[in-house]
C-alpha positions in Angstrom: 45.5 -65.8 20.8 49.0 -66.3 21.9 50.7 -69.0 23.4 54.3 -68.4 25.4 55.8 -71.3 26.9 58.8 -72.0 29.3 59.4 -75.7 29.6 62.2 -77.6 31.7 62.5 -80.6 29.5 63.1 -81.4 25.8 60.3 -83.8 25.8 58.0 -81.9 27.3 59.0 -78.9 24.6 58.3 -81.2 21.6 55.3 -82.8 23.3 53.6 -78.9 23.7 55.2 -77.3 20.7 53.8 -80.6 18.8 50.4 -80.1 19.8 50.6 -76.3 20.0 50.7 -76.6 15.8 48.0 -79.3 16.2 45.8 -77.1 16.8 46.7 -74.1 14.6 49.3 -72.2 16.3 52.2 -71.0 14.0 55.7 -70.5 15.3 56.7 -66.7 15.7 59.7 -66.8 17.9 61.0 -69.8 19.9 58.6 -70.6 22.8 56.2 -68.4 20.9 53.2 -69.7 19.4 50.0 -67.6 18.0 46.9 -68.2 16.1 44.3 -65.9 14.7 41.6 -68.6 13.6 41.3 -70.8 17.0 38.1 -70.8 18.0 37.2 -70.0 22.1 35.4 -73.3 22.8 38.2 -75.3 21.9 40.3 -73.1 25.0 39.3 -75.9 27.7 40.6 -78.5 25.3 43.9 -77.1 24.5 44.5 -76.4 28.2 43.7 -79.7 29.1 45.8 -81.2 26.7 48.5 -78.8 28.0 48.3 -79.9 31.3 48.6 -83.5 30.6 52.1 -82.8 28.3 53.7 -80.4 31.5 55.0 -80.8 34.7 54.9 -79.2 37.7 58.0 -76.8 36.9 56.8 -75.9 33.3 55.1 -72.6 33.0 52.6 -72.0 30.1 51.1 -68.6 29.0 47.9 -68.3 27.0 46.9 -64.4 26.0 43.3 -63.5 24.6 42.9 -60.4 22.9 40.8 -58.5 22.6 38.3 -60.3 23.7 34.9 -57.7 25.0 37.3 -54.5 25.8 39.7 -57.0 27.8 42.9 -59.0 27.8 42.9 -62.1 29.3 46.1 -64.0 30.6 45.9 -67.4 31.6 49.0 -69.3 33.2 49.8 -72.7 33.9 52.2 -72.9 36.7 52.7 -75.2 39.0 50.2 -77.5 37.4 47.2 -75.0 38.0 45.9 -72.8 36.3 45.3 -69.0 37.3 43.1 -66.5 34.9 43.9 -62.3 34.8 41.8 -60.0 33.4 42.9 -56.9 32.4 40.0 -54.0 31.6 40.8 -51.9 29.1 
């Protein structure tokens, strides 16, 4: 799972990037976050916990791979959140 991130504020950067490693992400590039060992039920969680650190002009990115054949991309923007589903 990867997590990309565009944030407008410096708080709000080391609020998400805080909890980002939290909950097992490592740091590839800046804004760039990924973890192999997260665990799916603990997706409403972490985007909850998102949500609460952003605001409205913040604009997080959450990729799943693969999971059953698919990609999923799931984006926080404009505080709500939108799911795509790519088939492969």
């Amino acid at each position: 799972m990867a997590v990309v991130c565009e944030l407008g504020s410096d708080d709000n950067q080391r609020e998400v990037h805080g909890l980002l490693r939290q909950y097992g992400f490592a740091q590839v590039y800046a804004n760039l976050y990924e973890s192999v060992s997260i665990k799916e039920t603990l997706l409403p969680r972490l985007k909850r916990d998102l949500d609460r650190r952003t605001d409205s002009y913040d604009r997080v990115r959450i990729y799943q791979y693969p999971l059953e054949g698919t990609l999923v991309i799931t984006t926080l923007q404009n505080k709500k959140w939108r799911k795509t589903i790519l088939h492969t």
